[in-house]
C-alpha positions as CSV (number, residue, x, y, z in Angstrom):
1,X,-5.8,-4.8,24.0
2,X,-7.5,-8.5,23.2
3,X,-9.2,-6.8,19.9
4,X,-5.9,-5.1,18.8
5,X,-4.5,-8.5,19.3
6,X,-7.2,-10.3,17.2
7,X,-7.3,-7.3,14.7
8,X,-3.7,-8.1,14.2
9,X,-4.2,-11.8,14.0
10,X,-6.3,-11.8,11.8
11,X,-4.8,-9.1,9.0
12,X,-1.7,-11.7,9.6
13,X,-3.2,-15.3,9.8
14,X,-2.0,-15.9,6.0
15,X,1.0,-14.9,7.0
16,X,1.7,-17.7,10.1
17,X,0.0,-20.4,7.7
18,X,2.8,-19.6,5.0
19,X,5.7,-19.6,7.7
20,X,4.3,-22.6,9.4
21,X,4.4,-24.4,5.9
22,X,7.6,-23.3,4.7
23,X,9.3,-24.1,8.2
24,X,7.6,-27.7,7.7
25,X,9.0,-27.9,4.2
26,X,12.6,-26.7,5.5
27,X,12.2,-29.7,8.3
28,X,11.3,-32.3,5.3
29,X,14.1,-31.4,3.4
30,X,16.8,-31.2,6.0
31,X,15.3,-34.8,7.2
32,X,15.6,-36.0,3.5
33,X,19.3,-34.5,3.0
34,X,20.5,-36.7,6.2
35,X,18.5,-39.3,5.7
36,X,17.3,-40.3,1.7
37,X,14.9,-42.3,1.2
38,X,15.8,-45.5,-1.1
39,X,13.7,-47.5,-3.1
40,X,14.8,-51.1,-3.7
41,X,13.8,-54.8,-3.9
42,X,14.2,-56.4,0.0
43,X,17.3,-58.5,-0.9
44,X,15.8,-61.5,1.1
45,X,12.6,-63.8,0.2
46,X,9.6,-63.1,2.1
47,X,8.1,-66.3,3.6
48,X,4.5,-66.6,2.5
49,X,2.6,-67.8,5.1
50,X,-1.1,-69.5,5.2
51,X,-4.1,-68.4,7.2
52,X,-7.6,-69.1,7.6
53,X,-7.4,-72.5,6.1
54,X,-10.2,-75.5,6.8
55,X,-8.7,-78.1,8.2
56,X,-11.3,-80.2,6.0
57,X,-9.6,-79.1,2.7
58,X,-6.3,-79.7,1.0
59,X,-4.3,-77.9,-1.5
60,X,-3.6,-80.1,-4.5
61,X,-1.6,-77.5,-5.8
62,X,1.8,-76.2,-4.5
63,X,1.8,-72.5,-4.1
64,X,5.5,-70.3,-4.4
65,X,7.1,-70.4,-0.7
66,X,8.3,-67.0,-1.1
67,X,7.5,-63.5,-2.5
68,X,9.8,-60.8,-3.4
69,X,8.7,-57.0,-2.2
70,X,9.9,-54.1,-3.6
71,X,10.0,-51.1,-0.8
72,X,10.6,-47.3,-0.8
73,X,12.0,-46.5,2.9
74,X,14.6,-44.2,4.4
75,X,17.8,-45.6,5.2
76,X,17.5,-45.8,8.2
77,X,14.6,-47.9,7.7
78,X,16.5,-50.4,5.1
79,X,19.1,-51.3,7.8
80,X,16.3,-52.1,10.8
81,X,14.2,-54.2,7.8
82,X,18.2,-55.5,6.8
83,X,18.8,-56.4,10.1
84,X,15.3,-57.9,11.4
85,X,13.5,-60.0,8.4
86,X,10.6,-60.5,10.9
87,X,9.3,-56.7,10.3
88,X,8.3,-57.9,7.3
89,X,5.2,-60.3,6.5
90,X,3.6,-61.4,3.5
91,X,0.2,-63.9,3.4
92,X,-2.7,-65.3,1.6
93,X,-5.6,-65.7,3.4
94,X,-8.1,-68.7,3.0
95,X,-10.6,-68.0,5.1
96,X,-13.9,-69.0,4.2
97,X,-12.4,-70.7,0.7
98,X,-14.5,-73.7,-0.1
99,X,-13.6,-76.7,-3.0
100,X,-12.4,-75.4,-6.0
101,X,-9.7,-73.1,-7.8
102,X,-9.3,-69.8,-6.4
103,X,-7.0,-66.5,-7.4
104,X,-6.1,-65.1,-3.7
105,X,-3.6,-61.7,-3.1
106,X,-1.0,-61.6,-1.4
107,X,-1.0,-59.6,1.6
108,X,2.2,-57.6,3.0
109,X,2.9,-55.5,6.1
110,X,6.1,-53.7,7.2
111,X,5.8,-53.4,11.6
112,X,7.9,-50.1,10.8
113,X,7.4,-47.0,9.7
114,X,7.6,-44.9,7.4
115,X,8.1,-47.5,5.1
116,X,6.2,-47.5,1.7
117,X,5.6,-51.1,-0.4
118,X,6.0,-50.1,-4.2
119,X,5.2,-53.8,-5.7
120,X,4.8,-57.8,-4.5
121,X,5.8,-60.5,-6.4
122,X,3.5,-62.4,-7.4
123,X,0.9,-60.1,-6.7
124,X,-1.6,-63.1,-6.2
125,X,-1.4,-66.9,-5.7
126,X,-3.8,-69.5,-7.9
127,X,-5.1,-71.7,-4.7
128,X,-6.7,-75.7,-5.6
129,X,-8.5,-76.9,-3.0
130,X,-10.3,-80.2,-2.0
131,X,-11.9,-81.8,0.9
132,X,-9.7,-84.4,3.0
133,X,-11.0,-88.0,2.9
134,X,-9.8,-90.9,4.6
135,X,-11.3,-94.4,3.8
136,X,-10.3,-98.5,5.0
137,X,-8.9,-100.6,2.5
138,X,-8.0,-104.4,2.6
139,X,-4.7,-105.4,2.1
140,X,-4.1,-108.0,-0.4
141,X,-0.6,-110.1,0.2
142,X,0.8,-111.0,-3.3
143,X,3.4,-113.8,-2.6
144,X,6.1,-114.5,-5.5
145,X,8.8,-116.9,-6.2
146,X,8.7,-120.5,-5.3
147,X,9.9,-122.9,-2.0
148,X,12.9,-125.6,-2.1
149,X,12.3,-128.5,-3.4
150,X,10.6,-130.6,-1.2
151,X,8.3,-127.6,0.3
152,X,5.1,-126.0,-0.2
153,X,3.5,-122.9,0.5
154,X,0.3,-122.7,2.9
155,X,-2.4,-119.7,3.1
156,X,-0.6,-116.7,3.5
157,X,-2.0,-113.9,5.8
158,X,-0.9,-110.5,6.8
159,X,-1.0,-107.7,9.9
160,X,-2.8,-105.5,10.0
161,X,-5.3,-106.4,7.3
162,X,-6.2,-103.0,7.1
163,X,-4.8,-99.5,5.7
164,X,-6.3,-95.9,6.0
165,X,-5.7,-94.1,2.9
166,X,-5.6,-90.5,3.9
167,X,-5.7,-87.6,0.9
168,X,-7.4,-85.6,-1.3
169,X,-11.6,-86.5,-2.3
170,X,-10.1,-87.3,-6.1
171,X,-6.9,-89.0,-5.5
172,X,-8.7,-91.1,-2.8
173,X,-11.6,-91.8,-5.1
174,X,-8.3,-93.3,-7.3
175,X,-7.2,-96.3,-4.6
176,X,-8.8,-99.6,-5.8
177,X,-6.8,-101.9,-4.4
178,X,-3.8,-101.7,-1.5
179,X,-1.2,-104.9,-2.2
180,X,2.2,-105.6,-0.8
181,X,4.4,-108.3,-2.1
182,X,6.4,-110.8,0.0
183,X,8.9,-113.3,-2.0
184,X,9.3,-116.6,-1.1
185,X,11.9,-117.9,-3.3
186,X,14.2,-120.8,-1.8
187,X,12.1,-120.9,1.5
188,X,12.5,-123.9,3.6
189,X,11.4,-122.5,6.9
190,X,7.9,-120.4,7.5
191,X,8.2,-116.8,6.9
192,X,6.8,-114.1,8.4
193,X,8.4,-110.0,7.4
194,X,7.4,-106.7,7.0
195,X,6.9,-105.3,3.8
196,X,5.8,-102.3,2.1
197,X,2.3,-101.2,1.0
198,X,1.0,-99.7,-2.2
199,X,-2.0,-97.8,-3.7
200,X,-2.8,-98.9,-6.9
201,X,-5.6,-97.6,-9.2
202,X,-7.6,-99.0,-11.8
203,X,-4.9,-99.4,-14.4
204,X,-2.4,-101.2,-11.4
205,X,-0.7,-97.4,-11.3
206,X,0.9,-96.1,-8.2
207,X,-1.4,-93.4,-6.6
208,X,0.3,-90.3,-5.9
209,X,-0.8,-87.6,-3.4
210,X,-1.8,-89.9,-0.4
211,X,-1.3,-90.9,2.8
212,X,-0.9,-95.0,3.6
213,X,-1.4,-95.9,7.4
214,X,0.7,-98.1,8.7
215,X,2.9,-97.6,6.1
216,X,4.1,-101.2,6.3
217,X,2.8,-104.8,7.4
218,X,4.0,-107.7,8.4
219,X,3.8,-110.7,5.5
220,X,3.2,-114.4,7.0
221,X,3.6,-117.3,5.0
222,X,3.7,-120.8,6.2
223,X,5.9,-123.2,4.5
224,X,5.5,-127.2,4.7
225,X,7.3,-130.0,3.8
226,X,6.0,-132.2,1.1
227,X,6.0,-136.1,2.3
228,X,9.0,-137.7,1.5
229,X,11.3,-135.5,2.4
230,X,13.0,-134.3,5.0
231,X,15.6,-131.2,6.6
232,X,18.5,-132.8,7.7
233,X,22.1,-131.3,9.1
234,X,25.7,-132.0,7.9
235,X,28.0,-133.5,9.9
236,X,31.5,-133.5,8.7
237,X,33.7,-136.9,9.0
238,X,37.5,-136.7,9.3
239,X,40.3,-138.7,9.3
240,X,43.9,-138.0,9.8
241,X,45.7,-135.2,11.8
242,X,47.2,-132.1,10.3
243,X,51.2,-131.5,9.7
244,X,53.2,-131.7,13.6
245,X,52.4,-128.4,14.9
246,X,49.1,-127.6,13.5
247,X,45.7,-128.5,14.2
248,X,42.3,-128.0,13.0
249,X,40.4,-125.1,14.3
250,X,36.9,-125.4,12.9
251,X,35.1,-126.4,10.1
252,X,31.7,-125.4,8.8
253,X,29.5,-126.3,5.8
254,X,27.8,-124.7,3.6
255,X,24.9,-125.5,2.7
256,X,25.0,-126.6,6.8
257,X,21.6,-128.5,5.8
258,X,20.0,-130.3,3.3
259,X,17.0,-131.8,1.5
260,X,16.9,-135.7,1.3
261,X,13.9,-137.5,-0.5
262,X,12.4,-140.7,-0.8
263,X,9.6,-142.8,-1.8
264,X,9.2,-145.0,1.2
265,X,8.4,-141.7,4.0
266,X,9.4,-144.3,6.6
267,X,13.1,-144.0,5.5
268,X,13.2,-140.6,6.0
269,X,11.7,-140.2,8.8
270,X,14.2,-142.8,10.5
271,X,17.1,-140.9,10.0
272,X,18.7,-139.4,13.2
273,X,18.5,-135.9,12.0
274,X,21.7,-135.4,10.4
275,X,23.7,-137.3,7.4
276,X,27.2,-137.4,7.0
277,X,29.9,-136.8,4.4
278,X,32.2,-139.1,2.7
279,X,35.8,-139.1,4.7
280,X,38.2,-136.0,4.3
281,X,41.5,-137.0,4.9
282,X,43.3,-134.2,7.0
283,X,46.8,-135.6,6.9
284,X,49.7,-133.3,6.5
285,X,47.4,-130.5,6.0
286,X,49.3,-126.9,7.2
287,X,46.6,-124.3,5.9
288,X,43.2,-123.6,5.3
289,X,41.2,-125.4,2.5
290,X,38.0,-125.7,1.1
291,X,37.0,-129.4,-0.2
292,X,33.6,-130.5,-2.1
293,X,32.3,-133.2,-0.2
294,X,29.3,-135.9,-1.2
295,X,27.4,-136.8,1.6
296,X,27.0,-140.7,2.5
297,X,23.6,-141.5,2.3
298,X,21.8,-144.7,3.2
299,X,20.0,-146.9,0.3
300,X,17.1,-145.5,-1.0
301,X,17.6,-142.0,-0.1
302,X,18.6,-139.4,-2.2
303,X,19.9,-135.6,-2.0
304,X,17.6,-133.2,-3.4
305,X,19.6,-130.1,-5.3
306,X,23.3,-130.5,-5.4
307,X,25.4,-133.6,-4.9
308,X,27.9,-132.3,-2.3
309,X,28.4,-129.9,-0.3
310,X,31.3,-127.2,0.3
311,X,33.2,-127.8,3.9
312,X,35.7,-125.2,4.8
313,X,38.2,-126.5,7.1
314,X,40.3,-124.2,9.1
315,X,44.2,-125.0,10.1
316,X,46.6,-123.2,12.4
317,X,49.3,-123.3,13.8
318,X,49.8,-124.8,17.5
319,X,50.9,-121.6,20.0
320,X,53.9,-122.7,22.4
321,X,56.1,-120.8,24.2
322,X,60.4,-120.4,24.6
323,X,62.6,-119.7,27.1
324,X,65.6,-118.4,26.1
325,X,68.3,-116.4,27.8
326,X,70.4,-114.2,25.6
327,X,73.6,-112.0,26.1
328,X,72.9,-108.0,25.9
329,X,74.5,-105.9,23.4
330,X,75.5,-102.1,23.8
331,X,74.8,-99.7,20.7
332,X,75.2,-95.9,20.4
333,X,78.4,-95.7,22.2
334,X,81.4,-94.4,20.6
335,X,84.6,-96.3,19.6
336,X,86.5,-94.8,22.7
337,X,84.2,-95.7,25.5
338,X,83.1,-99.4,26.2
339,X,80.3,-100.6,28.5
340,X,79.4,-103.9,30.6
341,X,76.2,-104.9,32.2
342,X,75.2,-106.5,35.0
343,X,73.6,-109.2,34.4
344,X,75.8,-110.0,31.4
345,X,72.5,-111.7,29.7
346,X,68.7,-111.7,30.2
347,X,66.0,-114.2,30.4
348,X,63.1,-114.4,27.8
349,X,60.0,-115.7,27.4
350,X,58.8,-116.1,24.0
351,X,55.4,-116.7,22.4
352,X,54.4,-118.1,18.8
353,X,53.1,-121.1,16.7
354,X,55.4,-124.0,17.1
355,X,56.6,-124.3,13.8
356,X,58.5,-121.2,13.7
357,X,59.2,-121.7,17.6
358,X,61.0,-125.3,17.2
359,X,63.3,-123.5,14.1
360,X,64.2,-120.5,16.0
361,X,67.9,-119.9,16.3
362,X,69.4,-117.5,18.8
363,X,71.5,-115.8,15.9
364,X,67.9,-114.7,14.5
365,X,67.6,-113.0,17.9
366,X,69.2,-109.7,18.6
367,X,69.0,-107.9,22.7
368,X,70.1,-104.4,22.7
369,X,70.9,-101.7,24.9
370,X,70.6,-97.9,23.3
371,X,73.4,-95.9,24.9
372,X,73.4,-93.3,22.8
373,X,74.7,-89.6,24.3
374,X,75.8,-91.2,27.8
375,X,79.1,-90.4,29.4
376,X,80.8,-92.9,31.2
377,X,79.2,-93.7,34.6
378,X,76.5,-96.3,35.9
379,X,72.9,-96.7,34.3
380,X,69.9,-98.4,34.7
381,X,68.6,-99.3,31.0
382,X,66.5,-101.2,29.5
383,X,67.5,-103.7,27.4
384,X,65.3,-104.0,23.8
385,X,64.5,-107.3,21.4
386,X,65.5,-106.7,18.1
387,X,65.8,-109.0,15.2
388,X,62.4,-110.8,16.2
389,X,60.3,-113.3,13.7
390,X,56.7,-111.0,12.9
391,X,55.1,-114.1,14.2
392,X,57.3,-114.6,17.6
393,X,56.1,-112.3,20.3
394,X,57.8,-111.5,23.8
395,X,56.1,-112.6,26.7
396,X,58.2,-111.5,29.8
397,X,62.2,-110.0,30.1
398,X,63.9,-110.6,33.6
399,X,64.9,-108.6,34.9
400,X,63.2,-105.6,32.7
401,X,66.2,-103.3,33.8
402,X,69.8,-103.9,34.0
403,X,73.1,-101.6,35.1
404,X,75.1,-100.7,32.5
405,X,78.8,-99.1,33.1
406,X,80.4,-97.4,30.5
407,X,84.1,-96.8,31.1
408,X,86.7,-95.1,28.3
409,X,89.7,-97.4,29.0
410,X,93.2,-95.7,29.6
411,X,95.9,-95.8,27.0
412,X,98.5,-98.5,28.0
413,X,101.8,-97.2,29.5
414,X,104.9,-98.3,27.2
415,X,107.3,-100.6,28.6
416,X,110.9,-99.3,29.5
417,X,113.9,-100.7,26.9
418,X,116.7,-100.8,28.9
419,X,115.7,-102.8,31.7
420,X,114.6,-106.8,32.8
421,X,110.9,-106.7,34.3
422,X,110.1,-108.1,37.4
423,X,107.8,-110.6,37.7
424,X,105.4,-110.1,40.5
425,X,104.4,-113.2,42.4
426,X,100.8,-114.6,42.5
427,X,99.7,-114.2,46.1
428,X,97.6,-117.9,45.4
429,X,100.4,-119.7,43.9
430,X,98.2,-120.3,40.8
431,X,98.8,-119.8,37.3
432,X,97.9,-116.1,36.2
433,X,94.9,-115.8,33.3
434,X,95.5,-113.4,30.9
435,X,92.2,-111.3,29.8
436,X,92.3,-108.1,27.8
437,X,90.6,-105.2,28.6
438,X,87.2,-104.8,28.7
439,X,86.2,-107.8,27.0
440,X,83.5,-109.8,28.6
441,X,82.9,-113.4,28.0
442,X,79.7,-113.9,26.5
443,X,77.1,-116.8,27.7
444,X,76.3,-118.9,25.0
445,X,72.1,-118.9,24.3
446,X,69.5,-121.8,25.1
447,X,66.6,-122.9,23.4
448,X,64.5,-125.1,24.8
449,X,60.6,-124.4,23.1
450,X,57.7,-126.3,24.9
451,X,53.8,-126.2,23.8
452,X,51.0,-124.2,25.2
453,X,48.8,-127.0,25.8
């Protein structure tokens, strides 16, 4: 039975290898049919990464970020790569790369399969390198512009007086100097700031390329005062009062010192420490004002750089405050319908400069109550200021609410023609008052303003 069994297999062993072949091409193509593959350029940049680089050496050249990769892949394929970027990598590797120029490939891999990679672009990367150097060089403190009159300028220094320059062998081998520049102009006081440092190479060019550390240092420069002269402060002299109701509220100077000079150092050097200006009359003054102003100096001393000096004085208004009490007034209501309040008038306290305060009239005043949509009946409200100066504030209202009644009077009854009316007695024996409806008498306002001292 077995050797019928090989006989057989082996008269038909062509046979199986063809079916076997053809049933694997059948699988291929049915595979292909639902599946196609596609060949296209990945539509995103590949990041090109770096590996195997020394940490000795330095590119001097920028290579491309990015490569594009062109891919033949089933679509099923394209959406996993479409959906995950990271299945795809693309690198150069430096391993082993010494000083010099060197043309590297690039290296791809897809983490997915089947997946076939048709092209890269660029193909290979052009790679500079150069050994890091890092050398100490002195920093040297160029100081420009003058002092104020009167001053001079002592050795300057600066901290720290050292900078690492940090870069490429050649663009190091560029630094001949390191400077930073600190100005000085108008100085009357030492100065000491941090300024900025530069590489400069032989020709006094900027050297690109580099690393400076610290980045910055801090300048010092001592500045003295030549004998003779001396740093005094303003001190403004007045005389006078503002308009009734206002009053100063500062002054400043500018410059608020000065430079005085002269040939006997002992004058100088008695004066208190201040000088003063000539008199400036404040009288009547109601606003603010600026006024040049010469400085009274004592014999034999004399202002170095301008003659006078600018003094800004500042005027305002005195603040007081103003009781007034003031009748309440109903709006919204209709012309059937009529209201009175209880209390007829409110109390105020009122805020402001004086001025406008002692000039305030009642009639510029207006106290309201907004009784718009109400039917008649008893409210609380809250009476509003209207008709108030910008300037004038309101301090307090008493009382803050009130009761307001609206009433919609009754239509008087018509008297009878044909008879005599009877008077009816009074039951106090005094004369009667005759009032008309719904008319309230209405306080007359006070003003009495007082000042906030």
């Amino acid at each position: 039975m077995l050797v019928r069994l090989i006989r057989w297999f082996s008269r038909n062993v062509g046979n199986l290898i063809l079916a076997f072949f053809m049933a694997v091409v059948v699988w291929v193509a049915a595979i292909i049919a639902v599946d196609p593959n596609q060949e296209s350029v990945y539509p995103r940049p590949v990041p090109l990464e770096l590996v195997g680089q020394d940490d000795s050496m330095l590119q001097l050249e920028t290579i491309p970020g990015n490569v594009r990769i062109t891919l033949n892949a089933p679509q099923s394929i394209w959406t996993q790569l479409n959906e995950d970027p990271e299945l795809i990598r693309a690198w150069i590797d430096l391993s082993g790369l010494g000083k010099g120029e060197h043309v590297v490939p690039v290296k791809t891999q897809v983490q997915i399969s089947p997946a076939e990679i048709i092209s890269v672009e660029p193909a290979e990367v052009t790679v500079l390198l150069e050994p890091s150097k890092t050398s100490d060089f002195e920093v040297n403190l160029s100081v420009t512009g003058d002092p104020a009159l009167g001053y001079s300028l002592g050795v300057p220094g600066v901290d720290p007086p050292q900078v690492a320059v940090t870069g490429p062998e050649s663009l190091v081998d560029q630094v001949v100097q390191i400077v930073a520049t600190l100005d000085v102009n108008g100085a009357n006081t030492n100065i000491s700031r941090d300024v900025q440092v530069q590489a400069l190479d032989g020709n006094g060019s900027a050297v690109r390329g580099i690393v400076l550390s610290p980045q910055t240092v801090r300048g010092n420069q001592p500045v003295n005062l030549l004998g003779g002269y001396r740093n005094v402060v303003v001190r403004v002299e007045t005389t006078g009062e503002p308009a009734d109701g206002y009053w100063l509220t500062n002054i400043s100077v500018s410059p608020p010192n000065v430079t005085v000079f002269s040939t006997d150092p002992q004058l100088v050097n008695e004066l208190p420490g201040f000088v003063e200006t000539n008199l400036i009359d404040l009288t009547g003054l109601r606003d603010d004002v600026d006024i040049r102003a010469s400085l009274n100096l004592p014999e034999g001393i004399t202002l170095v750089g301008e003659e006078s000096v600018l003094v800004r004085l500042s005027i305002a208004a005195q603040e007081g405050t103003l009781p007034i009490s003031l009748p309440i007034e109903a709006i919204g209501l209709p012309p059937d319908m009529e209201a009175s309040f209880i209390p007829e008038s409110v109390d105020l306290l009122l805020a402001g400069p004086l001025p406008i305060l002692n000039n305030l009239k009642p009639a510029e005043i207006r106290l309201v109550a907004n009784l718009s949509g109400m039917e008649p009946g008893i409210y609380q409200v809250t009476p509003i200021v209207d008709l108030l100066p910008s300037q004038v504030r309101v301090i307090s209202i008493q009382p803050e609410t009130v009761a307001a009644t609206i009433i919609r009077p009754s239509t008087p009854t018509p008297t009878p023609t044909g008879g005599t009316p009877t008077p009816t007695p009074s039951s106090t024996g005094g004369t009667p008052v005759a009032t008309s409806p719904g008319v309230t008498p209405t306080p007359e306002a006070t003003v009495t303003p007082s000042p906030t001292p």
